[in-house]
Structure formats: C-alpha cells, structure tokens
N, C-alpha and C positions, 0 to 999 in steps of 0.2 A: 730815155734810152729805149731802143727797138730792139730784141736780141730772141725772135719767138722760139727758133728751136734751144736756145739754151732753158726756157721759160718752161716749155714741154718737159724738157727732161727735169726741173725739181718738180713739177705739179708731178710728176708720175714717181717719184722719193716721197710729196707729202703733198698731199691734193689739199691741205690749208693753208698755200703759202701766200697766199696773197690776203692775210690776215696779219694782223699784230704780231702774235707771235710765229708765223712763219716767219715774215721777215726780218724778227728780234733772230730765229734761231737760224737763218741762214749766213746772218752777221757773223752771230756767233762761231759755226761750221766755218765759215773764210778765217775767224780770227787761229781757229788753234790747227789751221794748216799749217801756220808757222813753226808748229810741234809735233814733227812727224811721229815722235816716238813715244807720245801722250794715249793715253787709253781711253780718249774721247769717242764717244757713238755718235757718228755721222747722220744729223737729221736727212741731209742729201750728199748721200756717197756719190753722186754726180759730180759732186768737185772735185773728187780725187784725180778725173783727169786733170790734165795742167792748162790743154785747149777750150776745156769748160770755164774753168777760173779766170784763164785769159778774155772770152769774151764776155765774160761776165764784167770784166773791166773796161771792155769795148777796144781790148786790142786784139793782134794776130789777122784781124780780116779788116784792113784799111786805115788805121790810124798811124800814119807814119810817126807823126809827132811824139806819140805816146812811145810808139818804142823804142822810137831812139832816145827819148830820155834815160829806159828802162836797160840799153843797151851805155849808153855811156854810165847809168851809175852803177854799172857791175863791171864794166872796162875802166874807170875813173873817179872810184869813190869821191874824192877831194875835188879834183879840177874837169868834172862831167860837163860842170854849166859856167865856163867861162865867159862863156860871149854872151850869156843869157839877161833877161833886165834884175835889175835892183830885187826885187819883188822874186824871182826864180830863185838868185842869190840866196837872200832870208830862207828861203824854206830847206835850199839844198844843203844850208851850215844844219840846219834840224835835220835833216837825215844824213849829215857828214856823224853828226854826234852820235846817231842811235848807230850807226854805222860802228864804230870805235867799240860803242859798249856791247854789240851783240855780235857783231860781224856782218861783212863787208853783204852779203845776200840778205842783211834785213834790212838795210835800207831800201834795195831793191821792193822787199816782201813789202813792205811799209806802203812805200809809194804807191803797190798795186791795189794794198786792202782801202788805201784811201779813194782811190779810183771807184773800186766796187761799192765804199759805202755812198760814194756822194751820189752814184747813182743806181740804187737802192733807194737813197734818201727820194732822191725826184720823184721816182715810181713809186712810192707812199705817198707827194702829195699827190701827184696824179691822180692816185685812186681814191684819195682822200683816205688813206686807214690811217687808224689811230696810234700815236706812241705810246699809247697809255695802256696798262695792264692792270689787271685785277692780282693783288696779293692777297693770297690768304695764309691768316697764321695764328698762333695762339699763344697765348702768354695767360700764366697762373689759371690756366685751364677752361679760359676766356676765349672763344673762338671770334674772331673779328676780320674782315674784309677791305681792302680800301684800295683806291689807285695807286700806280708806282709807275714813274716813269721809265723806261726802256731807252736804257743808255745812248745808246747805237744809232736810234730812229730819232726824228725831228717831232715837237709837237705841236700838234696844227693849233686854232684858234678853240676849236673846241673842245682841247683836252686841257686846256688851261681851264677853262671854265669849272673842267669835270675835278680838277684837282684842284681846283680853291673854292670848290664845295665840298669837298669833301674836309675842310681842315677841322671845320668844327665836333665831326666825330670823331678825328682821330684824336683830337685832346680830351674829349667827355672820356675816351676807351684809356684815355693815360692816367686821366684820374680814378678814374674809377680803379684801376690796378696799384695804385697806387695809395690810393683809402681801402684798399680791403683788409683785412685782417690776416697776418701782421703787418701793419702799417709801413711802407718803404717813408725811407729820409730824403724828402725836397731839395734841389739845390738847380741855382740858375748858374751856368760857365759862364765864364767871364771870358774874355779875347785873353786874359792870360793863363787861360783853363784854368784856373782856381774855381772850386765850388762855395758857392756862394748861400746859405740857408735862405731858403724860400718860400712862398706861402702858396695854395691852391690860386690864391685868387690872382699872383702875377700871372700864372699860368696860362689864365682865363683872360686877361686882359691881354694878351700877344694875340687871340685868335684873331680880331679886327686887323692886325698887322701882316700875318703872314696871309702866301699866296699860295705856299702849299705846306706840306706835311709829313713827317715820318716816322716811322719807330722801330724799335729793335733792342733789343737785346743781350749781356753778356753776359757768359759764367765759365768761372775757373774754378779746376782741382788744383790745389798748391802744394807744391814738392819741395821741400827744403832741400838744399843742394848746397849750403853751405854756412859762416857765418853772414847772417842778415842777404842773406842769396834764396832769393824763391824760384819755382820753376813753376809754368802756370799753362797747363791743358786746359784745351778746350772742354766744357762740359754741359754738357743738359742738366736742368734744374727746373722742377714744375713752378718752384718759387725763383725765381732769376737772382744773380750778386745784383746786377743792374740793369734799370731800365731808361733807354735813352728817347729822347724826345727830340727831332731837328726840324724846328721850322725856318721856311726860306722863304725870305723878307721882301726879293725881289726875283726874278725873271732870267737874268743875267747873272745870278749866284755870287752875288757881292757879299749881300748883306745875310745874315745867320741868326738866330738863339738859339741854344741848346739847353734843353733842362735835364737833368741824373736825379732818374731814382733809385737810390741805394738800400738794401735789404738792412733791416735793423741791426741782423746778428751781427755783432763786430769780429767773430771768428771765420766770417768770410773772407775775410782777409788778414791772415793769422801773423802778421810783420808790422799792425797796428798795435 
C-alpha cells in the first residue's frame, strides 16, 4: 500500500509510527473507532476523519470493488454477495453473524478494520519492523523484562527467533517467584483444567519444548454475596493469589502447557 499523504498526516500525530509500537497503536486507534462513546486517547486523532480511515483502507479514491462490497453490506446485510464465489460466501456468513450480534454497521466496520490491518500488516513486512514488543512488569517485587507479541501485527522470521530465546528466562523468572519465600503450590493444567501437583523439575523440562513463553498474574478481593456466592474484584497484591505460566508448543497456537502457581495461604480463597 502507497497512501503518502495519509502517512504524513500520522507521522505529524506521532513521528514513531513506523515502529513496533506505532503501528501496534494505530491498530489499536482504528479498533476502538468502533466506540465512539469510549474515553479512549487518540495516538492519531487523524482518524477521526472518516476520509482518513477510508484511505487508509485504500478506499474512497479508486477502489470500485472495495466499495461496493462496503455499499451492499450496509444496503444488504444477508443477500450483499449473492453472485459472489464460494470463498466471498464463507466470509460474508462471518460478518452476516457479527452483524446480528452488534448491528447491521459492524459488519460494515469489520470488513473495513480488516482492510486496514492487512494492509498495515504488508507495510510492517515491507519495512521489516518488528511484532514483537518488550514487556516490562513485576511480580513479588521482581522486576523482569521479556518479549510479547503484539496481537495485531505479523511476526517476521526474526521475532520468532527473538521469542524462543527468550523462553528459557521467562521460566528461570517463574521459578524463582515461585521458590521464594512463602513458597507458591506447583501445579501442571491439564486439557481438562484440572491442576495437577507438580514438581520444579517438569517445569524445567518443557523449556526444550516450547517456542515461546508467558506470564502473568491474578488476584482477587472476595465479597461474599450470598450462601456459598463469592464476588471477586480485581486486585493488586505484591504477593499475587496466582501465578500463571503459558508455554506455546507450536507456531500455529495448537498445542499449550500451562503451569499455576498458587499462594500457600488457603484464605485466598475463602469458599475452600
């Protein structure tokens, strides 16, 4: 995609945009135009025009094709792409459906964000930038660093790399949170989420397996709201209820482990 004065106008909203996270955050800025009434900060309030957004999908100046898609599925939710092949078919039932559960203009919205990200996607390999972001975060007062993939964006050849080097620190940074003092309870998920008691050293023997890595955290305040009824807020906790571990096995997001570190106190969870 060629489109330079719409390209002028976000370098002059964020002169990094043709970086990782420029182009994670312009993704983002197209996804929650879909909610106008949202109290989101505009990285490029240049999209708020509607001609900006349109070319940025590479309609409004010569794509007949594109519009008349965009023109029958807002004349014709259901029957826009009759005549169209098998393959148009398929996609048009997936935006018949989001159609129904959002209304009849988000299918339209749909079709157009998919527009902009696939070409968005192009113009990242083009330039070669990267999918891959640096997360920084802390758990039990541990500050620690690692890759994370950026949903939105595609990853080249070399952020795979950069993310199945990194796996082997993000598990040393799990144990170690995990043997500190008070010691969290091991446990390997099972496919039928059952936790399962488990030992450092399985842990240790998935790194050979996985291709990449992640981690994260949860804790709740619990409000009792009734007989055997808990209510459960979100909460900050320098020692976390749990610590989650998800290595992915393959490329293609088939294949999973999941380890839970769970905090000894059993009053974490006061329905046990």
């Amino acid at each position: 995609m060629s489109n330079l004065p719409v390209f002028q106008a976000f370098l002059q909203d964020n002169p990094e945009l043709f970086t990782t996270e420029g182009l994670s955050s312009l993704l983002e800025d197209c996804i929650w135009l879909g909610y106008p009434k949202s109290r989101h900060t505009f990285t490029y309030p240049s999209l708020l025009e509607r001609s900006v957004y349109l070319a940025l999908a590479n309609l409004g100046d010569g794509d007949a094709e594109g519009e008349e898609i965009i023109r029958r599925i807002l004349a014709d939710p259901k029957g826009w792409c009759f005549d169209a092949p098998e393959t148009v078919q398929e996609g048009a039932q997936f935006y018949d459906n989001v159609g129904r559960m959002f209304g009849t203009n988000f299918g339209a919205d749909l079709f157009l964000y998919h527009r902009v990200r696939d070409n968005i996607q192009e113009l990242q390999t083009r330039l070669g930038i990267s999918g891959v972001s640096q997360r920084n975060i802390s758990i039990r007062d541990r500050l620690f660093s690692y890759p994370v993939v950026e949903d939105q964006l595609i990853l080249l050849e070399k952020d795979r790399l950069t993310l199945q080097n990194a796996v082997s620190e993000i598990i040393k940074y799990f144990l170690e949170l995990v043997e500190m003092p008070p010691a969290y309870n091991l446990f390997l998920v099972n496919k039928d989420e059952r936790k399962i008691p488990t030992a450092v050293a399985t842990v240790q023997e998935a790194t050979a397996r996985a291709v990449r890595a992640e981690i994260y955290t949860e804790s709740h305040e619990w409000v009792q709201t009734g007989a055997n009824c808990w209510q459960g807020n979100h909460a900050y906790k320098v020692d976390p209820d749990e610590i989650h571990l998800c290595l992915h096995l393959d490329w293609e997001e088939n294949e999973f482990i999941f380890f839970d570190a769970l905090h000894p106190d059993p009053t974490r969870w006061p329905w046990v």
